[in-house]
C-alpha positions as CSV (number, residue, x, y, z in Angstrom):
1,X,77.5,142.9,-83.0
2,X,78.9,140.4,-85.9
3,X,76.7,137.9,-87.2
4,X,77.5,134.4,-86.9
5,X,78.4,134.3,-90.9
6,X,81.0,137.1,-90.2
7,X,82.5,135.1,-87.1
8,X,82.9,131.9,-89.4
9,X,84.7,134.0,-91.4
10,X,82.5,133.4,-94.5
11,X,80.6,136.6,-95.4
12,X,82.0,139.1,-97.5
13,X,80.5,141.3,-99.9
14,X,79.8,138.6,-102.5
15,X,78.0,136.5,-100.0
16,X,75.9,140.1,-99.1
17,X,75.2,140.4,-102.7
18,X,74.0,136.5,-103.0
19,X,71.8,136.6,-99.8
20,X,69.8,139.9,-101.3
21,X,69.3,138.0,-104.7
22,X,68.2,134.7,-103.0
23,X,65.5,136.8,-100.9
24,X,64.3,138.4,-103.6
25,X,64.2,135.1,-105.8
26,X,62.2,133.8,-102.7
27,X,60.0,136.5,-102.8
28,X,59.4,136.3,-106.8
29,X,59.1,132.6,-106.7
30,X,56.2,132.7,-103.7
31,X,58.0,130.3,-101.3
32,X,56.3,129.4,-98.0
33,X,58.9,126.6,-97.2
34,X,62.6,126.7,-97.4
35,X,64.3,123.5,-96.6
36,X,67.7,124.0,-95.4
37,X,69.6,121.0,-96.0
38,X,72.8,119.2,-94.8
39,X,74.7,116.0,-96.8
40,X,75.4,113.4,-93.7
41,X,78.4,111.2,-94.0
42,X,76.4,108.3,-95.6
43,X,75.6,111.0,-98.5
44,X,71.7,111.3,-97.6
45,X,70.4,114.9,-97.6
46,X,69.0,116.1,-93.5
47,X,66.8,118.9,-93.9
48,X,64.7,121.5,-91.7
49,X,61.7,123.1,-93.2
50,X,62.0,127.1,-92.3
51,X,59.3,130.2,-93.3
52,X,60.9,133.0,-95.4
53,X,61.7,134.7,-92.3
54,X,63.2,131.9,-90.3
55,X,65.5,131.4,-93.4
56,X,66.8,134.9,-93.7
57,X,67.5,134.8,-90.4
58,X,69.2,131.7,-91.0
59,X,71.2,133.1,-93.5
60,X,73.0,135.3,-91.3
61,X,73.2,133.4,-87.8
62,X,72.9,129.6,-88.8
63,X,70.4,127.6,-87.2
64,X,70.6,124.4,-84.3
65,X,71.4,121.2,-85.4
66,X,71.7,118.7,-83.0
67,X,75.2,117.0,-83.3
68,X,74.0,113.0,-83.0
69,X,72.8,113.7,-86.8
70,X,76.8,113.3,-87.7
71,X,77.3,109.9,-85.5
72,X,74.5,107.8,-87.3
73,X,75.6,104.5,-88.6
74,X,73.3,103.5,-91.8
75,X,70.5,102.2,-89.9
76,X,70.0,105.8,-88.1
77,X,71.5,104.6,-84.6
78,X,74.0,106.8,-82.7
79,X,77.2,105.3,-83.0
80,X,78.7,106.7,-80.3
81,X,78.0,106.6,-76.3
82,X,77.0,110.2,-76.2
83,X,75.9,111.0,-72.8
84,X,78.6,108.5,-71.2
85,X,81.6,110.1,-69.4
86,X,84.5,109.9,-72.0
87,X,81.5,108.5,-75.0
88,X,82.8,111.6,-77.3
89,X,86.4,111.7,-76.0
90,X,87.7,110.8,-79.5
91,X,85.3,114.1,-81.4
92,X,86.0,117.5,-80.4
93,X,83.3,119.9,-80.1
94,X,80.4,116.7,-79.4
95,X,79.1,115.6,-76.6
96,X,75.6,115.1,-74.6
97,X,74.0,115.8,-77.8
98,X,74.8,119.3,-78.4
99,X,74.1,121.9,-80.5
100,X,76.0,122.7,-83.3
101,X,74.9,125.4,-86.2
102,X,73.8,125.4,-90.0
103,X,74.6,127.8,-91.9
104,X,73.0,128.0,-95.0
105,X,75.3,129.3,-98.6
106,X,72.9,132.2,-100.0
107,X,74.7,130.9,-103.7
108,X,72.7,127.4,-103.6
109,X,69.2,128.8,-103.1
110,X,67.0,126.6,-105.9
111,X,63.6,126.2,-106.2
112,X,61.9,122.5,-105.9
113,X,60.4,121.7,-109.3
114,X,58.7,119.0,-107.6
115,X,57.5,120.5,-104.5
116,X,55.2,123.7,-104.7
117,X,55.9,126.8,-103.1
118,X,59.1,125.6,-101.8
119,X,62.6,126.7,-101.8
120,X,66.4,125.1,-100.8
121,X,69.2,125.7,-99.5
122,X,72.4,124.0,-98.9
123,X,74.1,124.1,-95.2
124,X,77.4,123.2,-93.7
125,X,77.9,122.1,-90.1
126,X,79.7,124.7,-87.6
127,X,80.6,124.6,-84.3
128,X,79.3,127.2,-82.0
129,X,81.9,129.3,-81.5
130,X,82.4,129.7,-85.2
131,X,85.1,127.0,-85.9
132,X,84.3,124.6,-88.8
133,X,83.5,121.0,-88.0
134,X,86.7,119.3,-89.4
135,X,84.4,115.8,-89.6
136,X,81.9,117.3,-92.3
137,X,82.4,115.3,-95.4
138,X,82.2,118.2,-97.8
139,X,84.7,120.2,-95.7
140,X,86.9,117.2,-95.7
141,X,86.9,118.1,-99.8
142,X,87.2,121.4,-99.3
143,X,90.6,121.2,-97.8
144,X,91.6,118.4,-100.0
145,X,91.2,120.7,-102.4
146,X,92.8,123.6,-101.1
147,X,95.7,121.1,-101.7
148,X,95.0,120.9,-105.3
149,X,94.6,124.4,-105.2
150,X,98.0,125.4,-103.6
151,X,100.0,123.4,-106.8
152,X,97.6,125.9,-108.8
153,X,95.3,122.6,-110.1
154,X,91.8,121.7,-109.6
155,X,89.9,118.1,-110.2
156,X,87.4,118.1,-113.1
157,X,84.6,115.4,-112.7
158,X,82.0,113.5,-114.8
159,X,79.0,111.5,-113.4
160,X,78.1,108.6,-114.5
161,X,75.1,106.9,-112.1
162,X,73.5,103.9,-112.6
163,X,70.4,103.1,-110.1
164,X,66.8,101.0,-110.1
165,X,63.2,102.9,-110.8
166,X,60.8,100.8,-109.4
167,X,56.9,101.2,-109.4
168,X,55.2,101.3,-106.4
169,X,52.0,98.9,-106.1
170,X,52.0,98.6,-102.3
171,X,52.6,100.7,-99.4
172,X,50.8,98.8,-96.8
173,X,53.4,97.5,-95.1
174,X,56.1,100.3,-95.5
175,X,53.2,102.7,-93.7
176,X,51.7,99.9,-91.5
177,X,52.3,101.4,-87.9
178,X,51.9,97.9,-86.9
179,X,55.2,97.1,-89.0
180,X,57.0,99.9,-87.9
181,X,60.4,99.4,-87.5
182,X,64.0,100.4,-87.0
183,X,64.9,100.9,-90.3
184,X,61.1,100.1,-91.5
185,X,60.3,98.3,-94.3
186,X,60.0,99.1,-98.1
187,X,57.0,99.6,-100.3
188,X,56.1,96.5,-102.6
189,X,57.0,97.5,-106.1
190,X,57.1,96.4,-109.6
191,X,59.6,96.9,-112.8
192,X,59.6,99.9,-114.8
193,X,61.0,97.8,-117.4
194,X,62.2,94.1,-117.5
195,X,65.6,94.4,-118.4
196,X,68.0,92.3,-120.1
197,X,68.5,94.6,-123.4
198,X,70.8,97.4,-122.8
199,X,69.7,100.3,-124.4
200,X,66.6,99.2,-126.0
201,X,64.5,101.5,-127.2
202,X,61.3,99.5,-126.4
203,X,62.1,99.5,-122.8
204,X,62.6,102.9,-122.9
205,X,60.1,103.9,-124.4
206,X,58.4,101.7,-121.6
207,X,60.4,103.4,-119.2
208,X,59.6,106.8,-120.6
209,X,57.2,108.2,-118.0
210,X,59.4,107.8,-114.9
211,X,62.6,108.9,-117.0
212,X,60.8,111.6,-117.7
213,X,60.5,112.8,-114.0
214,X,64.1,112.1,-113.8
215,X,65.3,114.6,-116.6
216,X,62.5,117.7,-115.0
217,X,64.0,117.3,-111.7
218,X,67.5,117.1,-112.4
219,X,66.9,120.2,-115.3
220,X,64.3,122.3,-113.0
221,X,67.6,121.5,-110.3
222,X,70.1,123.4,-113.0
223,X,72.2,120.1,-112.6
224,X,74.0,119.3,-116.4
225,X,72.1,116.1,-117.2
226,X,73.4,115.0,-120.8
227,X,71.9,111.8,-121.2
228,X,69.2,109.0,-119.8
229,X,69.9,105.6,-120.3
230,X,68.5,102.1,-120.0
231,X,70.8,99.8,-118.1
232,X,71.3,95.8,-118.6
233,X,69.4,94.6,-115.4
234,X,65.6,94.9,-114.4
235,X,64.2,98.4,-113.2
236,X,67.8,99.3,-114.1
237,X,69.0,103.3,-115.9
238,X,71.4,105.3,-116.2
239,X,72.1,109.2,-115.5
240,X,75.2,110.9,-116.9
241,X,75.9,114.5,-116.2
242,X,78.7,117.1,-118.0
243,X,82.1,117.3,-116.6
244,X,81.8,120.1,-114.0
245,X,84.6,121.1,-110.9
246,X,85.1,118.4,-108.3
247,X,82.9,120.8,-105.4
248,X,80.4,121.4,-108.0
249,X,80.0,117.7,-108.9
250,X,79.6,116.9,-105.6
251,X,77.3,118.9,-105.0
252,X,75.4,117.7,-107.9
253,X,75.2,114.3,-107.0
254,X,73.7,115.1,-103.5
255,X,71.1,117.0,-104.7
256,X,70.0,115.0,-108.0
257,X,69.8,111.5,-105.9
258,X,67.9,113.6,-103.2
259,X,65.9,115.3,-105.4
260,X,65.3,111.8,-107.9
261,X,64.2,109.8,-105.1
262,X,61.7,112.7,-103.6
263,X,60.2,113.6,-107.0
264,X,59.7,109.6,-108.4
265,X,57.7,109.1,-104.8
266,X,55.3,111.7,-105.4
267,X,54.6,110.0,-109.2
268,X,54.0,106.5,-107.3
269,X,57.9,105.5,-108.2
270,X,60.7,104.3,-105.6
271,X,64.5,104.9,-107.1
272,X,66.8,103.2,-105.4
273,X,70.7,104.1,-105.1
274,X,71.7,100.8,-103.5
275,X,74.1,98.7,-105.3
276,X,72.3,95.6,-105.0
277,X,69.0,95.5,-104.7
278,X,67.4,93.0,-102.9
279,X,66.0,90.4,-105.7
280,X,67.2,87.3,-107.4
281,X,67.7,88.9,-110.8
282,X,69.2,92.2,-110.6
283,X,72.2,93.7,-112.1
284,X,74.7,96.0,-109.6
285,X,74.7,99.6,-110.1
286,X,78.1,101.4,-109.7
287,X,79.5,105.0,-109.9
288,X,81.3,105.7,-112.6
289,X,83.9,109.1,-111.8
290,X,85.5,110.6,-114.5
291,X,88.4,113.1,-113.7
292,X,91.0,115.2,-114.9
293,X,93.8,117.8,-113.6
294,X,93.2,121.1,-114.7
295,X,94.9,124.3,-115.0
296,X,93.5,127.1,-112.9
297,X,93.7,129.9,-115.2
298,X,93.5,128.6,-118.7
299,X,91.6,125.4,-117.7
300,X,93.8,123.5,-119.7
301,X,93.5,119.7,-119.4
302,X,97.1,118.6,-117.4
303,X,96.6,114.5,-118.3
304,X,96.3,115.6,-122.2
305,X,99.5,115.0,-124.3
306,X,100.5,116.2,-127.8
307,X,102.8,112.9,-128.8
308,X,103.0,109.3,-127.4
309,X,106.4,109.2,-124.8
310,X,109.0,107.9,-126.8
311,X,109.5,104.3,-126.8
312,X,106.1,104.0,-125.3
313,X,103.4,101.6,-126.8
314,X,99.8,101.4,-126.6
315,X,99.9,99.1,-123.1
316,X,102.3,102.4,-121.5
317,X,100.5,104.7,-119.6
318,X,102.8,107.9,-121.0
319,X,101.5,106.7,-124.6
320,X,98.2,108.7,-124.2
321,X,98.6,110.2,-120.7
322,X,100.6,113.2,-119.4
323,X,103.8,112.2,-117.0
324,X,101.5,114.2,-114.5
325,X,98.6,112.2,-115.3
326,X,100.8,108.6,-115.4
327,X,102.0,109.9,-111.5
328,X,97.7,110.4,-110.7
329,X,97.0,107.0,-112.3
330,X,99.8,105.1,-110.1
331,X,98.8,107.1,-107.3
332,X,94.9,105.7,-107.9
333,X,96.6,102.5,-107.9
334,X,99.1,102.7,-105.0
335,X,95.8,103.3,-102.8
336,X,93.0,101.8,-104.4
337,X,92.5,98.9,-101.5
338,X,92.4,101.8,-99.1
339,X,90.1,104.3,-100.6
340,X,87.7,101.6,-101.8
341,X,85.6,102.0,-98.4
342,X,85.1,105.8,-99.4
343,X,83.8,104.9,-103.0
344,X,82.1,101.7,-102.0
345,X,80.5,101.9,-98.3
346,X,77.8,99.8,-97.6
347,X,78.2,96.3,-96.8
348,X,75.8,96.1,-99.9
349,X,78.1,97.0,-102.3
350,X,80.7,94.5,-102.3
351,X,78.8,91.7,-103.7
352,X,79.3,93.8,-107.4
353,X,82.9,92.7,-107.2
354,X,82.8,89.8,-109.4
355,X,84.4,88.9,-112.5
356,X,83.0,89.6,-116.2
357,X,80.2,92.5,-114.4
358,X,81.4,95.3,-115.9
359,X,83.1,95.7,-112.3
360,X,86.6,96.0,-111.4
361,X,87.6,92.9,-109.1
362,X,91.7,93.8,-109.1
363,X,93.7,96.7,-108.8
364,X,94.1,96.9,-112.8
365,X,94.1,99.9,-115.4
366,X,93.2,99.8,-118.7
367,X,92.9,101.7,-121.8
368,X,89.1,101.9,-122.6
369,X,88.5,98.6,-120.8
370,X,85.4,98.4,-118.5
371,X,86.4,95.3,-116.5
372,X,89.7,97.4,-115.1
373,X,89.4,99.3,-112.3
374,X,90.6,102.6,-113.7
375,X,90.0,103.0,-117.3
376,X,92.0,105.5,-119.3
377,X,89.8,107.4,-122.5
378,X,91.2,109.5,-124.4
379,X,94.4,109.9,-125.9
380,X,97.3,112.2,-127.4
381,X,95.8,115.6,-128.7
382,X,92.6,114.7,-127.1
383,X,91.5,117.6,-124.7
384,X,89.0,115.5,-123.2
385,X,91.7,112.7,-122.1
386,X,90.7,111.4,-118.2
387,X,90.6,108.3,-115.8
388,X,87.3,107.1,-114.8
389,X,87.3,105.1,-111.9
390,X,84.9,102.6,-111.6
391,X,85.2,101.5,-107.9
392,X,82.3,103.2,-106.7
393,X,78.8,102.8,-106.1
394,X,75.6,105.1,-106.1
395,X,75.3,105.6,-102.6
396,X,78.7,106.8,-101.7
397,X,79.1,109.9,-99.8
398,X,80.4,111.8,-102.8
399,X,82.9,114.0,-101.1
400,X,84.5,111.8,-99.5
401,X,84.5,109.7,-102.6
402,X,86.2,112.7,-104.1
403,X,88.7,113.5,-101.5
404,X,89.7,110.3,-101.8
405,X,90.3,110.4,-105.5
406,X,92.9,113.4,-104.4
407,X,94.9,111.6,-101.6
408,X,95.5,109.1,-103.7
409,X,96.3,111.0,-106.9
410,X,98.3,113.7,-105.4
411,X,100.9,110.9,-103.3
412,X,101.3,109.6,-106.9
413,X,102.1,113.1,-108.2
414,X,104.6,114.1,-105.3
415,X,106.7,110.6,-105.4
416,X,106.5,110.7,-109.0
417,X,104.8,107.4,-109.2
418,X,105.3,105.2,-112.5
419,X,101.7,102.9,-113.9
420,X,102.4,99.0,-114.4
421,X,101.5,98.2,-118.1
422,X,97.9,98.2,-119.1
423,X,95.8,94.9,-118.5
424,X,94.2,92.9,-120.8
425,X,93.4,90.2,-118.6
426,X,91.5,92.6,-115.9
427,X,90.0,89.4,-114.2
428,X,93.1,87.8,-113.5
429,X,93.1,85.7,-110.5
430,X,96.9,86.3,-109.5
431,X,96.5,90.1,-109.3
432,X,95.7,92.6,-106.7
433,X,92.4,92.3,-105.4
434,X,90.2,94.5,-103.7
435,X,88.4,94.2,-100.5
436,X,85.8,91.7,-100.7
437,X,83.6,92.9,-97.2
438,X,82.9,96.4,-95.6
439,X,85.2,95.3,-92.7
440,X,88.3,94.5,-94.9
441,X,87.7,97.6,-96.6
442,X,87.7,99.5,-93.1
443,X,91.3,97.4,-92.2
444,X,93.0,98.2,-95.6
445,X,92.0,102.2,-95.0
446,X,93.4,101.8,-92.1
447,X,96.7,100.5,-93.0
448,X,97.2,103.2,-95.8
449,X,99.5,105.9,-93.7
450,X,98.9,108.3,-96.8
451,X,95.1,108.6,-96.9
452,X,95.2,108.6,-92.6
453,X,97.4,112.0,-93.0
454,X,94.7,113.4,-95.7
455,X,91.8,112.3,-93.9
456,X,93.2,113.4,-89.9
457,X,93.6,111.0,-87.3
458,X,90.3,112.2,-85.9
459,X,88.2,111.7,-89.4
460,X,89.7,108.4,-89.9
461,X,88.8,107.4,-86.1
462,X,85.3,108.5,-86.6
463,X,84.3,106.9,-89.8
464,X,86.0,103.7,-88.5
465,X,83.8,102.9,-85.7
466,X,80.6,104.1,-88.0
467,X,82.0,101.6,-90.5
468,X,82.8,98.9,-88.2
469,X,79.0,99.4,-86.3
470,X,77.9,99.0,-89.8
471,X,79.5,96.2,-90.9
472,X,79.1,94.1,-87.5
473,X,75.2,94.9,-87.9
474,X,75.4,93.2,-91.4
475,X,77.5,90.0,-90.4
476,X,75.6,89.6,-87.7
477,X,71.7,89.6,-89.7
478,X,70.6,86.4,-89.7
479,X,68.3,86.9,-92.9
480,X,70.7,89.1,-95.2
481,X,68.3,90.0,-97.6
482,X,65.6,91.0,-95.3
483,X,68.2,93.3,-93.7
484,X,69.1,95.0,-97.0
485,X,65.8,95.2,-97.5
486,X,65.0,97.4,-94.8
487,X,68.7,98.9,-93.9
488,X,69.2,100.0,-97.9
489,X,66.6,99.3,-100.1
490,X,63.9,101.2,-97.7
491,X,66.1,104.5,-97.8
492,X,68.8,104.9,-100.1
């Protein structure tokens, strides 16, 4: 009889060859644990905790997961009316709470630096006959991709993550089970440095210790960590990683803000991926993507030109950026309203939308200018020429960030879209602006025809009412901070 690998149509004699190296890594690295864990559509990592056995087993026929874990809105509340007749009419293959089935990739066994004796694995949702769950954020990407892929292209990505460190002085009301609550509350905390001073070296120095988690996790992870910074606001740093392929980075960004927050606890830290933090003095933390069309085969860098356009000048997109990457940029554009609740998805995050923050507030572009929403570096003869987008924040669910970024690039490529002229003014208050609320996002998503037939009828429908439950939730707090205190601060 087939395994349940083999009837999703996944196992082949590479994945054969990866599942007896991971067991024999297991068995080399003396693992009693191995958590096999799942990205939910709010980014956050879902994990079960299996013996060596359990987990080889796993590896060939998938283990339960109960199907309520993709219908949580950002509090941890079922969304949906699951045991009411008709509740799931709008998600095929849910209902009552049933099953559906894990299956781990042999390929993305790692050991925890942090956690002894304990191994990972990463897992994608199946149904139970074998069909793949077509509302799984990271097999959303996978068949935007498979798009790329078909005009013989892939996306190449950068990370650049700004989030808080915070020292813990006081968990007696986070593990009070008097206070328990629904989300509970935080730990009292302290700075790790006191901001105000970008990329002072007395701060970091200050900072050093808890950085210094930061870079053993993310290396012991074999994630491409190139730099540690300290950021302009309180408790505030930066990550940035090497460019790596769009699945890959992804990927990446799961695990390291997983792995950060797990590893920081353990040292007496809390690192928070919210936007905005709740205190009067912070500074917003965004996601920075950088990406670039590449050539399968050669690699070669498609946005990279040898010579300006003619007639073009500095302010014209084709001076510095391929016609293909000039269609990718006006495609970014032509969509930016309605992607921005993929890149920015917490009601959190849309207080960072402000002008002079270092924040995009309008639907701009610039060359190398941080207060435009897509900034263009790099130039003619420049190999490493991209678009960084810097709509997102830290807790986005990264593949859907990512597919996003691909709806929107490739409707620009295939109507041969043309880029406005670049701003210098990108806090205008005549231009474009994006949302300003969760729920306006949610509307402008859904009036973006383009991103509804990337996304399916039944994704869009889905992450809609999640949305929309999140968004009435936050409207409807009476004390604002107090909710993101618990809601984002607590968890994210």
């Amino acid at each position: 009889m087939s395994s349940f690998a083999e009837r999703c149509g996944v196992h082949d004699a590479a994945r054969a060859q990866a599942m007896a190296d991971t067991l024999a890594a297991m068995e080399a690295d003396g693992v009693d644990l191995v958590r096999v864990a799942w990205c939910d559509l709010h980014g956050m990592l879902r994990a079960k905790a299996l013996t060596p056995d359990a987990a080889a087993r796993a590896l060939r026929e998938g283990i339960g997961m109960v199907s309520t874990l993709m219908l949580k809105d950002t509090s941890d509340r079922t969304a949906f009316k699951v045991f009411e007749p008709g509740g799931t009419a709008s998600l095929p293959g849910f209902g009552q709470a049933n099953n559906l089935v894990l299956l781990p990739d042999p390929a993305s066994y790692r050991r925890l630096p942090w956690a002894p004796g304990t191994g990972w694995l990463r897992a994608q949702p199946w149904q139970v006959d074998g069909r793949p769950v077509e509302l799984d954020a990271r097999h959303v990407l996978q068949r935007s991709l498979a798009r790329l892929h078909a005009l013989g292209m892939d996306l190449r990505c950068g990370l650049e993550i700004e989030f808080h460190i915070y020292r813990i002085e006081d968990r007696r009301a986070q593990l009070d089970p008097a206070q328990a609550g629904w989300p509970g509350e935080p730990p009292g905390v302290g700075l790790i440095h006191p901001g105000y001073q970008l990329l002072g070296e007395a701060w970091l120095d200050m900072a050093e210790p808890a950085l210094r988690i930061v870079r053993e996790t993310a290396l012991g992870l074999g994630l491409p960590l190139t730099s540690l910074e300290i950021e302009l606001g309180p408790s505030q740093v930066e990550a940035v990683f090497d460019v790596t392929d769009a699945l890959t980075a992804a990927d990446n960004m799961a695990l390291f803000r997983n792995g950060v927050r797990m590893a920081l606890q353990r040292a007496g830290y809390h690192a928070s991926f919210m936007c905005r933090p709740p205190f009067p003095n912070i500074m917003s933390s965004g996601w920075h993507l950088h990406q670039s069309l590449a050539a399968q085969g050669d690699g070669r860098n498609l946005f990279s030109r040898a010579q300006p356009a003619p007639g073009s000048t500095p302010r014209d997109a084709g001076h510095g950026l391929s016609d293909l990457g000039e269609h990718y940029l006006s495609g970014l554009l032509a969509h930016a309203r309605g992607m921005t609740v993929f890149c920015t998805p917490t009601a959190n995050g849309y207080g960072r939308f402000r002008p002079h923050a270092l924040a995009p507030q309008s639907v701009l572009w610039g060359r190398d200018n941080r207060g435009a929403l897509l900034r263009v570096v790099g130039g003619c003869g420049d190999a490493g020429t991209r678009i960084e987008n810097r709509l997102g924040e830290p807790a986005a669910n990264p593949y859907l960030y990512l597919a996003s970024q691909i709806a929107a690039g490739l409707d620009g490529i295939e109507r041969r879209l043309r880029a406005p002229r670049a701003t210098d003014d990108p806090y205008h208050p005549d231009a474009d602006r994006l949302p300003t609320s969760l729920r306006e996002a949610v509307q402008a998503m859904n009036q973006d025809p383009v991103l509804g037939h990337a996304f399916g009828t039944d994704f869009m429908n889905y992450y809609t009412r999640i949305k929309l439950a999140d968004a009435s939730r936050h409207e409807q707090a009476e004390d604002k901070q107090a909710f993101d205190q618990r809601e984002f601060f607590s968890r994210i």
